[in-house]
C-alpha positions as CSV (number, residue, x, y, z in Angstrom):
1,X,177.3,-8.7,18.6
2,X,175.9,-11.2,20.7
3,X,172.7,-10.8,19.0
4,X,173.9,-12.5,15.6
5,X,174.9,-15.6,17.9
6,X,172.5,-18.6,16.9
7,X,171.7,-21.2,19.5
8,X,170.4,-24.2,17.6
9,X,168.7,-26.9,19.3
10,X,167.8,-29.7,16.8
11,X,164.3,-32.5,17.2
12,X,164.7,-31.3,21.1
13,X,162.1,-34.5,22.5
14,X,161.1,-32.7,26.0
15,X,159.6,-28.8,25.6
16,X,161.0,-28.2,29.3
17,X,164.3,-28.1,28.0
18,X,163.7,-26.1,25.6
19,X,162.3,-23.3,28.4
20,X,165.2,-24.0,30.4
21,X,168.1,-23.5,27.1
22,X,166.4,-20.2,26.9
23,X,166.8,-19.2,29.8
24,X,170.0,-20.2,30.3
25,X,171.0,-17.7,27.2
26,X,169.2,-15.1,28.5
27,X,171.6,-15.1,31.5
28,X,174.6,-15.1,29.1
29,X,173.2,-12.3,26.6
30,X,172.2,-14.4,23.9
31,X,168.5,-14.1,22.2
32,X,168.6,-15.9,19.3
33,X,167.2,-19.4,19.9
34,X,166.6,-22.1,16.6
35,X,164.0,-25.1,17.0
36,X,164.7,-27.6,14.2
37,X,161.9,-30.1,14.3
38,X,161.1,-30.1,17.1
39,X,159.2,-33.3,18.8
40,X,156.6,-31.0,20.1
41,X,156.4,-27.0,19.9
42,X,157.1,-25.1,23.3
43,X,154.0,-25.1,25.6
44,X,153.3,-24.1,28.9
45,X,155.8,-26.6,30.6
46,X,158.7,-24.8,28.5
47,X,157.9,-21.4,29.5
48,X,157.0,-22.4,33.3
49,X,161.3,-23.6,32.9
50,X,162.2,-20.7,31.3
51,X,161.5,-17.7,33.9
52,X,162.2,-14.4,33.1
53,X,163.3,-15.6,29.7
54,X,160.3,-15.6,28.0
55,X,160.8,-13.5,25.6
56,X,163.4,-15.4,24.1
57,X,161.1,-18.5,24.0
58,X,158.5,-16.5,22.3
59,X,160.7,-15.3,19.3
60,X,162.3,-18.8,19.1
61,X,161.8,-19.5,15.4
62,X,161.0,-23.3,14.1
63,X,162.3,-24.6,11.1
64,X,162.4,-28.2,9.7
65,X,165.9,-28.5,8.9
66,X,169.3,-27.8,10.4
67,X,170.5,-26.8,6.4
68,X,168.0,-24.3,6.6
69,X,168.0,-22.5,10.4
70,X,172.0,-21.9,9.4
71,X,171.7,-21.0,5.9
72,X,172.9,-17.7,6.8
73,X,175.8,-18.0,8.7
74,X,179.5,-18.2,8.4
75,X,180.5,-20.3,11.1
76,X,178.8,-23.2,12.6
77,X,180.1,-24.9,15.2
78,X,177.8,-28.6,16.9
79,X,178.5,-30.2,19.7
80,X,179.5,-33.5,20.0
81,X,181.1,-36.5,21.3
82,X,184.9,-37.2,20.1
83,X,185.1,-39.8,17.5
84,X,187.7,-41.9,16.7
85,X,186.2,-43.6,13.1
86,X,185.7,-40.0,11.7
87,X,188.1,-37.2,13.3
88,X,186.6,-33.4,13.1
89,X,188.1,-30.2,13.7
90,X,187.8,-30.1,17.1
91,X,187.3,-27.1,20.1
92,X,187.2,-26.8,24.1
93,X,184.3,-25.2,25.0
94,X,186.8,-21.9,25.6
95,X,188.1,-22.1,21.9
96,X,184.8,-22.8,20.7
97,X,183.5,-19.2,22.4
98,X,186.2,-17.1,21.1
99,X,186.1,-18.3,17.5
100,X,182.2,-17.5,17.7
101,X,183.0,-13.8,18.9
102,X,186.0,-13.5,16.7
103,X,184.1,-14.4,13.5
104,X,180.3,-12.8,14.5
105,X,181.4,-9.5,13.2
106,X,181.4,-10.8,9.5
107,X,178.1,-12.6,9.6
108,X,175.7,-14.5,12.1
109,X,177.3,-17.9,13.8
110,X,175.6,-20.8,15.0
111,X,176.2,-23.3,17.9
112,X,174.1,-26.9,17.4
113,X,173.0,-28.7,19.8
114,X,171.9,-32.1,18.6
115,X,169.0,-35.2,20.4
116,X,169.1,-35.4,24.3
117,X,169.1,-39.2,24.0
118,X,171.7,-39.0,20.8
119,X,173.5,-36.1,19.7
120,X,173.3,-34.7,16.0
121,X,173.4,-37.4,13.1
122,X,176.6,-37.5,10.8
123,X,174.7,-35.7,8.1
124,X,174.0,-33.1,10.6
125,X,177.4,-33.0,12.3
126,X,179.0,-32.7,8.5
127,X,177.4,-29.6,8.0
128,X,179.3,-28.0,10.8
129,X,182.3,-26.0,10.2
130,X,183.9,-27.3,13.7
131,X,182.8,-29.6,17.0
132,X,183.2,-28.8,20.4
133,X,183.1,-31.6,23.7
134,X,182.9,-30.5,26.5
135,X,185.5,-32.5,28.8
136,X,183.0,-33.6,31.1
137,X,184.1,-36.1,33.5
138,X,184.9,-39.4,32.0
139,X,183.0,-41.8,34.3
140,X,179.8,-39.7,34.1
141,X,179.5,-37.4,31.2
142,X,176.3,-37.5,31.0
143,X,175.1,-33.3,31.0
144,X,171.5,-32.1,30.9
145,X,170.9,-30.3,27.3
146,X,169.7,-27.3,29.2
147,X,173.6,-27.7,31.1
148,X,175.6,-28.0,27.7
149,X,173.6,-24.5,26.3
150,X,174.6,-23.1,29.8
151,X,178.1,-24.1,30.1
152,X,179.0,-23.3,26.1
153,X,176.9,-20.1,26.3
154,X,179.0,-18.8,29.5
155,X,182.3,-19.4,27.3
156,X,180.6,-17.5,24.4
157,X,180.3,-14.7,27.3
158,X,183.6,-14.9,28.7
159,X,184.9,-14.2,25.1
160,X,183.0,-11.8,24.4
161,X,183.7,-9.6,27.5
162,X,187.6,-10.5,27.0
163,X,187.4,-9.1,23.1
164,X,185.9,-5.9,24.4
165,X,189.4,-5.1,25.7
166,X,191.2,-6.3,22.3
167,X,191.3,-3.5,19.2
168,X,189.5,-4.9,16.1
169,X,191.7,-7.1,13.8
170,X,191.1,-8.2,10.2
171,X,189.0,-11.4,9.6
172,X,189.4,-13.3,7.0
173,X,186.1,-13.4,4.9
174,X,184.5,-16.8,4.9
175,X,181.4,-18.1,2.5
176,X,178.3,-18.8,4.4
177,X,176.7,-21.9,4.6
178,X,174.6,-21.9,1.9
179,X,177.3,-21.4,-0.6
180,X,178.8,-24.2,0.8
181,X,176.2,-26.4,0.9
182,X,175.9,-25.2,-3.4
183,X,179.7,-25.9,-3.3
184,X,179.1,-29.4,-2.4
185,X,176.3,-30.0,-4.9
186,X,178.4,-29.0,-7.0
187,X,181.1,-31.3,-6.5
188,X,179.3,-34.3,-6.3
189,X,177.5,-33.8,-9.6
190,X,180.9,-33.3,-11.3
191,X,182.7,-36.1,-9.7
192,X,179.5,-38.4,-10.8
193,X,179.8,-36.6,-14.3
194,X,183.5,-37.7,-14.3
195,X,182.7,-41.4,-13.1
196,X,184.8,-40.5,-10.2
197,X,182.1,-41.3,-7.7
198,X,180.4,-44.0,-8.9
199,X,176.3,-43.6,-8.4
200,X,175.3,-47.2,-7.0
201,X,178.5,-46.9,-5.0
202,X,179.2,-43.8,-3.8
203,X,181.0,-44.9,-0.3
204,X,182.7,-42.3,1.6
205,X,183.7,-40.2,-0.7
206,X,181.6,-37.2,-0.1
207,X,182.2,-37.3,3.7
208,X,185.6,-37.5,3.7
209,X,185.6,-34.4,1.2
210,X,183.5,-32.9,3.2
211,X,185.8,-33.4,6.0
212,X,188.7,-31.9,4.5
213,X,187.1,-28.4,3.3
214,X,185.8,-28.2,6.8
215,X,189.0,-28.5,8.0
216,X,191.0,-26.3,5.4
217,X,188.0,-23.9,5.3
218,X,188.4,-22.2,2.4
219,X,187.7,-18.6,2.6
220,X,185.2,-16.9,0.0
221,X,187.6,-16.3,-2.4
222,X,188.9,-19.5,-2.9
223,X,185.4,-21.6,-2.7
224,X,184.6,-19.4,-6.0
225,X,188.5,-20.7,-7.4
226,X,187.2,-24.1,-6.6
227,X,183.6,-23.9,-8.3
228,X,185.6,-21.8,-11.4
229,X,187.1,-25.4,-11.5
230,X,184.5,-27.6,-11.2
231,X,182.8,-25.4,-13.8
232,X,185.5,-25.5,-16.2
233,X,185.6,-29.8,-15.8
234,X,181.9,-30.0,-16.5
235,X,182.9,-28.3,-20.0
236,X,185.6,-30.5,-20.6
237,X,183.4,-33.6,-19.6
238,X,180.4,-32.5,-22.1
């Protein structure tokens, strides 16, 4: 189970923090570490940092975007400051690691985490399912990346060891990120078509759309409802 859980660590600037993110999920049980772009490719400095978790490092696979390293899951989940302009769903840190366990069985998850000097972007935060914040102290919340990946990856742990003790329920089957992504596409073209969004002034509109599917997550069934729409306005429109 713990095998399908992705840790993501997006245009990570310092390769020593990348050493020492893999090894803090190697003392949690986690293996599955994503680079997206990173500033420079893990060298000697990461795996000096990274201990007895080397071989984590060493199957660490690069990729150039953060659509692409979670193409393939279900449930993606970034980190993140709250934010008052733009609310997200939101998790604790706890939450976060039992909706990662309780949803793994279905497909792989991801946790993001974003810049050390400035998170994830908006683009990058909007294609994530949920955030989490860790409630750090107020006057100092500044953590170490390698200190988020440890503290969120404990929780991850914690819920898995709990759900070992709980019989199996029935999850609801959601689309994976990809699909979405298509769902999206899809939306925007039609809503152009339809003169809905208009081209040289698009706005918000997409991001606060995007904001409400995230939060009403539609399950797989229902995203193909909503493209079966979409589909049958393009007809009407042409």
């Amino acid at each position: 189970m713990l095998d399908n859980i992705k840790i993501v660590l997006v245009n990570t600037s310092h390769t020593g923090n990348i050493g020492s993110a893999a090894r803090a999920m190697k003392t949690m049980g986690l293996s599955q570490l994503c680079l997206v772009d990173p500033v420079k490719a893990p060298d000697g400095h990461s795996s000096a940092l990274a201990a007895g978790a080397g071989d984590v490092l060493a199957n660490a696979k690069i990729v150039d975007t953060l659509q692409e390293a979670v193409a393939d899951c279900g449930l993606v989940i970034g980190t993140s400051a709250r934010s008052r302009t733009h609310s997200w769903p939101m998790l604790e840190p706890r939450s976060c690691g039992r909706k990662l366990i309780s949803e793994v069985k279905n497909y792989p998850v991801a946790l993001v985490f974003g810049r050390e000097n400035n998170g994830l972007s908006n683009e990058e935060l909007q294609q994530c399912h949920f955030h989490v914040c860790i409630p750090a102290n107020p006057d100092y919340s500044s953590l170490n990346l390698a200190a988020a990946v440890q503290t969120l990856c404990y929780e991850v742990r914690m819920a898995f060891l709990e759900q070992k003790e709980v019989p199996d329920s029935k999850e609801e089957d959601y689309p994976l990120n990809e699909d979405l992504e298509r769902f999206y596409t899809h939306l925007e073209s039609t809503l152009s078509n339809s003169g809905f969004i208009v081209k040289n002034h698009p706005g918000m509109v997409m991001t606060k759309l995007r904001r409400l599917f995230n939060r009403a997550r539609p399950e797989s069934q229902e995203l193909n409802i909503l493209r079966g729409i979409l589909s049958s306005i393009d007809k009407a429109i042409k």
